[in-house]
MARBA-3410 file (N, C-alpha, C, O; in Angstrom, 1 decimal):
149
26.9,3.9,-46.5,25.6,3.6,-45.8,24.5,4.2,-46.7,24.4,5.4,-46.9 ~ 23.7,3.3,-47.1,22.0,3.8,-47.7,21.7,5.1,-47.2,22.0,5.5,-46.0 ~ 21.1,5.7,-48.0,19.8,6.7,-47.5,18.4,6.0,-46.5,17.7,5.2,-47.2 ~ 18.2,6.1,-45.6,17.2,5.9,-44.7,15.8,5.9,-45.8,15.7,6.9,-46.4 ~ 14.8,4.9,-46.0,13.9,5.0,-46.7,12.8,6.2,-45.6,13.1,7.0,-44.8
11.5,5.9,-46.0,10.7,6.8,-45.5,9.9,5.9,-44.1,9.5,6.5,-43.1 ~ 9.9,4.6,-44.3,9.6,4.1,-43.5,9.9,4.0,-42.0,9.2,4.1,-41.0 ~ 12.0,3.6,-42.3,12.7,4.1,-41.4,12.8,5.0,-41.0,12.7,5.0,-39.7 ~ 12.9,6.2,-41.5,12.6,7.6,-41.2,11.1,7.7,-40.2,10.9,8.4,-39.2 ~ 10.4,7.0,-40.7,9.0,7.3,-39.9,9.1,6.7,-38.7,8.6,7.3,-37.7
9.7,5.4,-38.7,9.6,4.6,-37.4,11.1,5.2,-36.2,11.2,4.9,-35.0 ~ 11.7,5.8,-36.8,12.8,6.5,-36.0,12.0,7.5,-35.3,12.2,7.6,-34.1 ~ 11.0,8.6,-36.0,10.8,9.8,-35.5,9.8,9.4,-34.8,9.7,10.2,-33.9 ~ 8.6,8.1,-34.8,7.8,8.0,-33.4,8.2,7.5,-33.0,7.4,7.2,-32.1 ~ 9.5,6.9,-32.8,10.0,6.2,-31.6,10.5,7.6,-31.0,10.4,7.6,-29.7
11.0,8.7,-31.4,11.4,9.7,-30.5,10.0,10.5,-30.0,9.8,10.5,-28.8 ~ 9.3,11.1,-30.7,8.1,11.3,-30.2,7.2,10.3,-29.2,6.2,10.6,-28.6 ~ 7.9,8.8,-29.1,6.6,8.1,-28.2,7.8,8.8,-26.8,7.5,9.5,-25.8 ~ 9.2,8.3,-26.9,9.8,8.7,-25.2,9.7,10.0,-24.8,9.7,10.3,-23.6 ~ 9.7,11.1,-26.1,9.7,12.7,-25.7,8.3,12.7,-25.0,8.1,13.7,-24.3
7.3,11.8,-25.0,6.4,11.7,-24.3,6.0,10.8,-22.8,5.3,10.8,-21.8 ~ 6.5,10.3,-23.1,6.6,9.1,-22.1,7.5,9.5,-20.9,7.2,9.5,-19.7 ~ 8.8,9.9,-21.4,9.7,9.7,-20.4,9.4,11.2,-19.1,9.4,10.9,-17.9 ~ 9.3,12.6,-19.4,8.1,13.2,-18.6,7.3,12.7,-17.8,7.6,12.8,-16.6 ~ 6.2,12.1,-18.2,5.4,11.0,-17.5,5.8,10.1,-17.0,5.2,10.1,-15.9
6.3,9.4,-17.0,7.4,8.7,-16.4,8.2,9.0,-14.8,8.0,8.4,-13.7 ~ 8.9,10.2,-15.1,9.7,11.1,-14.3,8.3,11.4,-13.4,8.5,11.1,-12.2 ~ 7.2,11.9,-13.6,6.4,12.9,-13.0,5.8,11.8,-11.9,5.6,12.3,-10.8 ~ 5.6,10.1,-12.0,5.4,9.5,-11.5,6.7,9.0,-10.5,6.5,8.9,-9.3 ~ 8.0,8.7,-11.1,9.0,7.6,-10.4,9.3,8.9,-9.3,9.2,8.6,-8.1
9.4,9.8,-9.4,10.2,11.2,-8.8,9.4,11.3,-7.4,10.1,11.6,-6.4 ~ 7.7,11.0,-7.2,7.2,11.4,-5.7,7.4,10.0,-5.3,7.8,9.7,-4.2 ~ 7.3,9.4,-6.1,7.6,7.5,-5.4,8.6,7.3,-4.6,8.5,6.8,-3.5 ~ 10.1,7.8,-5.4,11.3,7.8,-4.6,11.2,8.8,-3.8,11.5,8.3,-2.7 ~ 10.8,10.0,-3.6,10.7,10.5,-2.4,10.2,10.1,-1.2,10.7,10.2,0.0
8.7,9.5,-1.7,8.2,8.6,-0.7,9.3,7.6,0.2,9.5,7.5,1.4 ~ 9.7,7.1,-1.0,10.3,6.0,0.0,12.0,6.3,0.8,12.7,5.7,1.6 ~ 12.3,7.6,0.0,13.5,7.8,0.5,13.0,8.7,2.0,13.8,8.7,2.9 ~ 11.8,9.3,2.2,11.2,9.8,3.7,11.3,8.3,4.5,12.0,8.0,5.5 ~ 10.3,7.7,4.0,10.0,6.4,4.7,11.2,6.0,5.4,11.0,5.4,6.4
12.2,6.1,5.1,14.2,5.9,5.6,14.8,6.6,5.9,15.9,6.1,6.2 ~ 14.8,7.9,6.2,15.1,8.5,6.7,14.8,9.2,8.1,13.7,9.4,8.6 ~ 15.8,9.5,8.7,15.1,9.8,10.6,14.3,10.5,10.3,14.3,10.7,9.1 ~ 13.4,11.3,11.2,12.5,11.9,11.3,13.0,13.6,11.6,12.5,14.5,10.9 ~ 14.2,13.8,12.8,14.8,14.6,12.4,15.5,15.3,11.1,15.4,16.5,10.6
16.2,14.4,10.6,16.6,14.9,9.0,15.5,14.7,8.0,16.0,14.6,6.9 ~ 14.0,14.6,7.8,13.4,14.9,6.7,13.0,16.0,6.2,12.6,16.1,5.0 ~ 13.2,17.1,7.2,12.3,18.4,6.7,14.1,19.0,6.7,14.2,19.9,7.6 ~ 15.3,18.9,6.1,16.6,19.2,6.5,16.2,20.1,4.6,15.3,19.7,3.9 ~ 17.1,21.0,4.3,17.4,21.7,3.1,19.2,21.8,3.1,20.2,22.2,3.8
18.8,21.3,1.7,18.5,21.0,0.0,18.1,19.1,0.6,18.6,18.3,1.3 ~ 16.9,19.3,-0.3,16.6,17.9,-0.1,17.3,16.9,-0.8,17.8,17.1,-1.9 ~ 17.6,15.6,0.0,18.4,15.1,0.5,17.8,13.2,-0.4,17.2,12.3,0.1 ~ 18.5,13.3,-2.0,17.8,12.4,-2.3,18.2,10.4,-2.2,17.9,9.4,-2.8 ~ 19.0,10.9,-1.2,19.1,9.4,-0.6,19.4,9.7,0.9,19.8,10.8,1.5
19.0,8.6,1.4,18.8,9.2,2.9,20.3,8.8,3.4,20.9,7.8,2.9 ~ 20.8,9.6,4.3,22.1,10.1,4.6,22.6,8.4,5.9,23.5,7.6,5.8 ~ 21.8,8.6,6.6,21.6,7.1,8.0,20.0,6.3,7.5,19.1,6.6,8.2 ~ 19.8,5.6,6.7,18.7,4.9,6.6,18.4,4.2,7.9,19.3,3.6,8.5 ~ 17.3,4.3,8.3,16.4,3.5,9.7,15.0,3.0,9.6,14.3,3.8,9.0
14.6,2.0,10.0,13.7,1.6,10.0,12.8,2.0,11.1,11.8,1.4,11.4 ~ 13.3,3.1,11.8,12.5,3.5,13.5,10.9,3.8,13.0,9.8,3.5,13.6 ~ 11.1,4.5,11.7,10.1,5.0,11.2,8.7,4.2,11.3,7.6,4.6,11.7 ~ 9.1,2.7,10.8,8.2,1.8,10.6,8.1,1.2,12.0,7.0,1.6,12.5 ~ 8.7,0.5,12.8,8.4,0.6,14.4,7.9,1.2,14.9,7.4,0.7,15.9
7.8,2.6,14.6,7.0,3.8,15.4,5.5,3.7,15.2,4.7,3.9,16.1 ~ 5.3,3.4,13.9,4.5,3.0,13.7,3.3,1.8,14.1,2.0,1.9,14.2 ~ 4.2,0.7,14.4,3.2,-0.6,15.0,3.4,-0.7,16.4,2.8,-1.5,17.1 ~ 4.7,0.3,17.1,4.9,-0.2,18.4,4.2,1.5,19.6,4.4,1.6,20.9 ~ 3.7,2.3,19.0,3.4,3.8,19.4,2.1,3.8,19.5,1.4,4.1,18.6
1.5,3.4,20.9,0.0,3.4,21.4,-0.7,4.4,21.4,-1.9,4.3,21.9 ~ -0.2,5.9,20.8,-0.9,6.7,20.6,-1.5,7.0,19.1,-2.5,7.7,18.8 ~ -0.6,6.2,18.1,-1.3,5.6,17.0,-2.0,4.6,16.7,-1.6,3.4,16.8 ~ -3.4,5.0,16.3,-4.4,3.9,16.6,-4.3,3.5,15.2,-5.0,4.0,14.4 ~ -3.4,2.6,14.8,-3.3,2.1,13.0,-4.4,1.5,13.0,-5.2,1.8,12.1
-4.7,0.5,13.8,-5.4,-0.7,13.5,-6.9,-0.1,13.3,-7.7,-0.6,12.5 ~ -7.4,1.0,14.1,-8.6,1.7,14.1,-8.7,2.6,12.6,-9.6,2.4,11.8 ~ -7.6,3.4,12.3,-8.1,3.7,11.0,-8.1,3.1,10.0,-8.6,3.5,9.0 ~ -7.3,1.6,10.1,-7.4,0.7,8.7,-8.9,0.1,8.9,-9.7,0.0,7.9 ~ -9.2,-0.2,10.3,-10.6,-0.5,10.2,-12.1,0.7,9.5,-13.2,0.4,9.0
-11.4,2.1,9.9,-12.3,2.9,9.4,-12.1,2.9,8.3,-13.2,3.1,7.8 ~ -11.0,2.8,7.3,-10.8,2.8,5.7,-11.5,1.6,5.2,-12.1,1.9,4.1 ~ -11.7,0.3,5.6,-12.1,-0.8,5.4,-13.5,-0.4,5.8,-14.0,0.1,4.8 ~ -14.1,-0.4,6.5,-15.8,0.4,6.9,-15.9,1.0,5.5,-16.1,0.3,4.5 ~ -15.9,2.0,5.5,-16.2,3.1,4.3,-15.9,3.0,2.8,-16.4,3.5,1.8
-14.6,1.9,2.9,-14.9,1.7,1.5,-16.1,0.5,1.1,-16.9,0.4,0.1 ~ -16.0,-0.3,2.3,-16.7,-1.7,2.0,-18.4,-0.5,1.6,-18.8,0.0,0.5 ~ -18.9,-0.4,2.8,-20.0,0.2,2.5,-20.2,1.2,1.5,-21.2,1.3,0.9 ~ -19.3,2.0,1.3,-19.5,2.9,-0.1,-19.2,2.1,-1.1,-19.6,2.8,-2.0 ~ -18.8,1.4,-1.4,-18.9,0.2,-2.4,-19.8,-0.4,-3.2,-19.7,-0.5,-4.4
-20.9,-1.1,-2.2,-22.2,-1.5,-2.0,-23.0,-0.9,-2.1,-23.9,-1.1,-3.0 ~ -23.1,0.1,-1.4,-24.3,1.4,-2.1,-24.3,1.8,-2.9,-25.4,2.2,-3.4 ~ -22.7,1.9,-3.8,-22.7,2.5,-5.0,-23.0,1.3,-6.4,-23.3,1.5,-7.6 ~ -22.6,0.1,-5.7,-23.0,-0.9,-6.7,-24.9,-1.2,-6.7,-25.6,-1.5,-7.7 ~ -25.5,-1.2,-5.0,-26.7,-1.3,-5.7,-27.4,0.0,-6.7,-28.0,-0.1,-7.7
-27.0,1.2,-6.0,-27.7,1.8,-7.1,-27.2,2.1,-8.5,-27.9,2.8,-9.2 ~ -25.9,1.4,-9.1,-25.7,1.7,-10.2,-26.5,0.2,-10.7,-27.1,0.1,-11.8 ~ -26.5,-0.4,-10.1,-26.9,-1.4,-10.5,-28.4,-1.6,-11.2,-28.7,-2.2,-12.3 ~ -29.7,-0.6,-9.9,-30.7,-0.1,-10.0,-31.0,0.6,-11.2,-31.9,0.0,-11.9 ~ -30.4,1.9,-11.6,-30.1,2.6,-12.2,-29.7,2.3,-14.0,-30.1,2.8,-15.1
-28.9,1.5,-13.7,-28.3,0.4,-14.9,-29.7,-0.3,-15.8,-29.9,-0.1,-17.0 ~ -30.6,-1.3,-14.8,-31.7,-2.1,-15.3,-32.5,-0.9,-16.2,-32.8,-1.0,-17.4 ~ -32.6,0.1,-15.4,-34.0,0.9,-15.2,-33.7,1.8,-17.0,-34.8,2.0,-17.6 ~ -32.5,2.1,-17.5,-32.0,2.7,-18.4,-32.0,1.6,-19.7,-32.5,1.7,-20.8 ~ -31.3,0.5,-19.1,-31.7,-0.6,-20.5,-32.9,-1.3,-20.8,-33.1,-1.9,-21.9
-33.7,-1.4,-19.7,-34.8,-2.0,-19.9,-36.4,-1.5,-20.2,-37.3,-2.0,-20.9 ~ -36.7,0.0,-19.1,-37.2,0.5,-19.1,-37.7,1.7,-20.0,-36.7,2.4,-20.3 ~ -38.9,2.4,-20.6,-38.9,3.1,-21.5,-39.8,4.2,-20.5,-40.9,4.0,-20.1 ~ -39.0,5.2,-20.3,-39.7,6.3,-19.4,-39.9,7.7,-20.2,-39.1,7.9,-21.2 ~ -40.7,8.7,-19.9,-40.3,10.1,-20.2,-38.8,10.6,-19.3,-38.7,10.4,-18.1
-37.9,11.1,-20.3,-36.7,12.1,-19.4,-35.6,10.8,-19.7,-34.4,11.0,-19.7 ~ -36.1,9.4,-20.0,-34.8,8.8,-20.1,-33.8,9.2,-20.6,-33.0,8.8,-19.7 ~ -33.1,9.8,-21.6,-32.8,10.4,-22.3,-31.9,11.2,-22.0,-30.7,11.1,-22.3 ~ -32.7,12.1,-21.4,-31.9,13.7,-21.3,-31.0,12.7,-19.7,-29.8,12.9,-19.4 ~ -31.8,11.9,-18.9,-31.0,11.4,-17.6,-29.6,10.9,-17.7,-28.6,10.9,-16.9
-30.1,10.1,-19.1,-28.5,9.1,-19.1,-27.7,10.1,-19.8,-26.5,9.9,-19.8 ~ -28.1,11.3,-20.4,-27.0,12.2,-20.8,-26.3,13.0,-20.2,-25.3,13.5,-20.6 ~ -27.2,13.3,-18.9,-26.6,13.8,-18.0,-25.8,12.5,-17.1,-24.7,12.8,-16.8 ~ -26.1,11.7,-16.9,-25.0,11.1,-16.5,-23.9,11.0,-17.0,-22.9,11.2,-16.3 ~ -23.8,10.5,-18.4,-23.0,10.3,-19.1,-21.8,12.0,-19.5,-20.7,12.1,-20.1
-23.0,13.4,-18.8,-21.8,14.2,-18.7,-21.3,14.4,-17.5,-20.2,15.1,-17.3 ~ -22.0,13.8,-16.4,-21.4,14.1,-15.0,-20.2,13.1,-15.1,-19.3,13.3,-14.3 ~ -20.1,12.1,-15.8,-18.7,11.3,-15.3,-17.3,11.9,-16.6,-16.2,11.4,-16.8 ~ -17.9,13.1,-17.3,-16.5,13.6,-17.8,-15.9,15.1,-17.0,-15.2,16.0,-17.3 ~ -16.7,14.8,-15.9,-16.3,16.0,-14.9,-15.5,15.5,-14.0,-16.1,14.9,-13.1
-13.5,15.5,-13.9,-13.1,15.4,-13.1,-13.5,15.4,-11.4,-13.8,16.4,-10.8 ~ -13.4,14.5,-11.0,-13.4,14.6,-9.2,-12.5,15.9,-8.6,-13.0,16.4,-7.6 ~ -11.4,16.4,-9.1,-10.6,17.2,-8.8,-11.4,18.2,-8.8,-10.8,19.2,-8.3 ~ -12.9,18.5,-9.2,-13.4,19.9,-9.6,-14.1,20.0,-8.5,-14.1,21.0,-7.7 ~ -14.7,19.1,-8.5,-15.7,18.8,-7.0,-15.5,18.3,-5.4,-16.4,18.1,-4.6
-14.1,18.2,-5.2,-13.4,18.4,-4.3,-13.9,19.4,-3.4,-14.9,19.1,-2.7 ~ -13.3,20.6,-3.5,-13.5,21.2,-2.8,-14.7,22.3,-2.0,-14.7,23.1,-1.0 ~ -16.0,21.8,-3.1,-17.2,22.3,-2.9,-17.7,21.0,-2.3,-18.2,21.6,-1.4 ~ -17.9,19.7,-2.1,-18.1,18.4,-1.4,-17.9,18.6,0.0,-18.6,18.3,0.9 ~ -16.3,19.5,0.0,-15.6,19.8,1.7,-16.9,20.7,1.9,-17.8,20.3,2.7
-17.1,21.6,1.4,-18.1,23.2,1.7,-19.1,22.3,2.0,-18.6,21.9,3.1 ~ -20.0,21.8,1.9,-20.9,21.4,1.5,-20.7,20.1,3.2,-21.5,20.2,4.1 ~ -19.6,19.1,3.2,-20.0,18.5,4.6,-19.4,19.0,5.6,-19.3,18.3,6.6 ~ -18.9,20.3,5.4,-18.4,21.2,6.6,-20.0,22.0,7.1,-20.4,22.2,8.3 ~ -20.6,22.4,6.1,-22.1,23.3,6.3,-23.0,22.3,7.3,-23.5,22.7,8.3
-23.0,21.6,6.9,-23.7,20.4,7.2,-23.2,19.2,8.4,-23.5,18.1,8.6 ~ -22.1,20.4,9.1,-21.6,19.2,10.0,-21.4,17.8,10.0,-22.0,17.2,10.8 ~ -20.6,17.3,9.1,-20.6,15.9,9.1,-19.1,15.6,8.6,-18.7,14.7,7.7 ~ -18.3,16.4,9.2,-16.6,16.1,8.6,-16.8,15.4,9.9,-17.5,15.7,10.8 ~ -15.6,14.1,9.5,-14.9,13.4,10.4,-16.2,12.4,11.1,-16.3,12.1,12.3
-17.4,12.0,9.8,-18.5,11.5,10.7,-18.1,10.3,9.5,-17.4,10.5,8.5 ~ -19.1,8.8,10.0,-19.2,7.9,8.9,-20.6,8.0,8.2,-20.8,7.1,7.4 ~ -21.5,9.0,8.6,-22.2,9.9,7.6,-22.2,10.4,6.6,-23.1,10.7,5.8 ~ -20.5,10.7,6.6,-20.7,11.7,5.6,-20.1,10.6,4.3,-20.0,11.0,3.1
END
């Protein structure tokens, strides 16, 4: 058998460096998924059971019946509040980006400038940061659990 040229050699070693990366990522995704769905099947009694349990032992569908047939869960009311809030935060957020958008390409203001760079650094600031000062901020302000907030 030949000596491997350099090419081969090259396309061998990023094929191992693309899955040494990939497959991690990968895992870090399929892993809460199958959990998900292995809870979703499992009784309700045996989900919180130790050593977790990665196929469910009696699969049941009670889970999901409990769900559409249990009148103290109002499903239909919070899909309607998820549908509210996003529709309307949607719209607000498209007209003013919208506004916003014209006013930066078209317009020649003092501060343009420094504005769109500051925008342009407020969207490399993760959401994960601002989490939790957002809660501070509509807990101060009384407005958790409002469609105010």
């Amino acid at each position: 058998m030949a000596a491997l040229n350099y090419a081969q050699r090259r396309k061998i070693r990023d094929s191992i460096l693309f899955w040494a990366i990939l497959l991690p990522l990968a895992i870090t995704v399929i892993v809460p998924l199958w959990y998900l769905t292995d809870m979703a099947f499992t009784p309700e009694q045996n989900q919180l059971s130790w050593p977790i349990s990665w196929l469910p032992q009696s699969p049941t569908l009670a889970n999901f019946f409990r769900i559409f047939s249990d009148g103290t869960l109002p499903l239909a009311r919070w899909f309607g509040n998820s549908v509210l809030v996003a529709t309307v935060g949607t719209l607000v957020v498209l007209f003013l980006s919208s506004l916003s958008a014209y006013a930066f390409a078209r317009l020649e203001f003092p501060g343009r400038d420094f504005l769109f760079s500051m925008l342009i650094f407020s969207l490399m600031i993760p959401g994960a940061v601002t989490l939790i000062p957002a809660f501070l901020l509509l807990r101060d302000l009384h407005l958790l659990d409002t469609y105010q907030a």
